[in-house]
Phi, psi and omega in degrees: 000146189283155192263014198305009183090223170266179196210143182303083186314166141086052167271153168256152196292314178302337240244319188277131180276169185329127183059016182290083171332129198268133183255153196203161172256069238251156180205170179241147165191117157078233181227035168283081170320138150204162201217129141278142164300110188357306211287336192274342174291126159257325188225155154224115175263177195265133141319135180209199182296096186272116174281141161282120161241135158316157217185154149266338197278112190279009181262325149332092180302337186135216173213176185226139176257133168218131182043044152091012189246132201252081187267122172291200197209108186266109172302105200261350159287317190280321175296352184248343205196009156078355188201156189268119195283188191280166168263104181231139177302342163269348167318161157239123186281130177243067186315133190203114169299103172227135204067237180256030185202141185266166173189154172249130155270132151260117205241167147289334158213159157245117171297273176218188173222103171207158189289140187258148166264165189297006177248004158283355162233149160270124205285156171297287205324337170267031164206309186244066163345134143082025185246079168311350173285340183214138208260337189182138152220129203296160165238135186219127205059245187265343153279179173234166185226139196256122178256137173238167218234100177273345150330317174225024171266003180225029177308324163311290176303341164238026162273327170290332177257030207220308186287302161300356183280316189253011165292000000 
């Protein structure tokens, strides 16, 4: 996955040069699609042990050391669906650069990587106005996939670990 840092919150289609394909991550939780923007994915790990730390944010899972870095770690059943997926060794950790702070998703699969061209998606904003959480949504095979804006869908978690930081 490419390493780019930060990623354009809210892209948009203007955002894009002309006929420009939007590159995307596609994942699974429960029997749902969502997408990241490529550039914000760096890894997909295998599941593995996660210490539970206390927390207020209930998606939050805990945390992981990976490669000497303590990254938390987002129950994306409880961000997406209100319930906690399981701890299963097929499940996926999805590492995601957002601003200036890694997170781990544990997602259930990661599904593809793949380019949408522009007439395969929809800005949120022509079909749900005013949902900041979400940037678009693709169509993908016989479904749809919900593109998240991670600047701000994942703003609860990453004001708690902003909060804990300066304790």
């Amino acid at each position: 996955m490419p390493d780019s840092g930060t990623i354009t919150p809210n892209i948009s289609k203007q955002d894009l040069p002309a006929n420009a394909a939007l590159n995307v991550c596609i994942f699974r939780v429960g029997q749902r699609l969502y997408c990241l923007p490529a550039a914000s994915v760096e890894y997909v790990y295998p599941y593995c042990e996660i210490t539970p730390v206390p927390h207020e944010a209930e998606s939050i899972e805990g945390v992981i050391n990976l490669r000497g870095s303590i990254i938390p770690v987002i129950d994306m059943g409880m961000k997406c669906e209100q319930r906690p997926l399981e701890r299963d060794p097929a499940h996926k950790l999805l590492v995601a650069r957002v601003g200036s702070h890694r997170i781990a998703l544990h997602v259930e699969d990661v599904m593809d990587v793949i380019d949408v061209e522009p007439s395969g998606w929809e800005e949120t904003d022509a079909i749900l106005p005013g949902i900041q959480v979400l940037t678009g949504i693709i169509k993908y095979q016989d479904g749809l996939a919900l593109l998240y804006d991670p600047e701000h869908f994942f703003d609860t978690e990453l004001a708690e670990r902003e909060h804990a930081q300066k304790k």
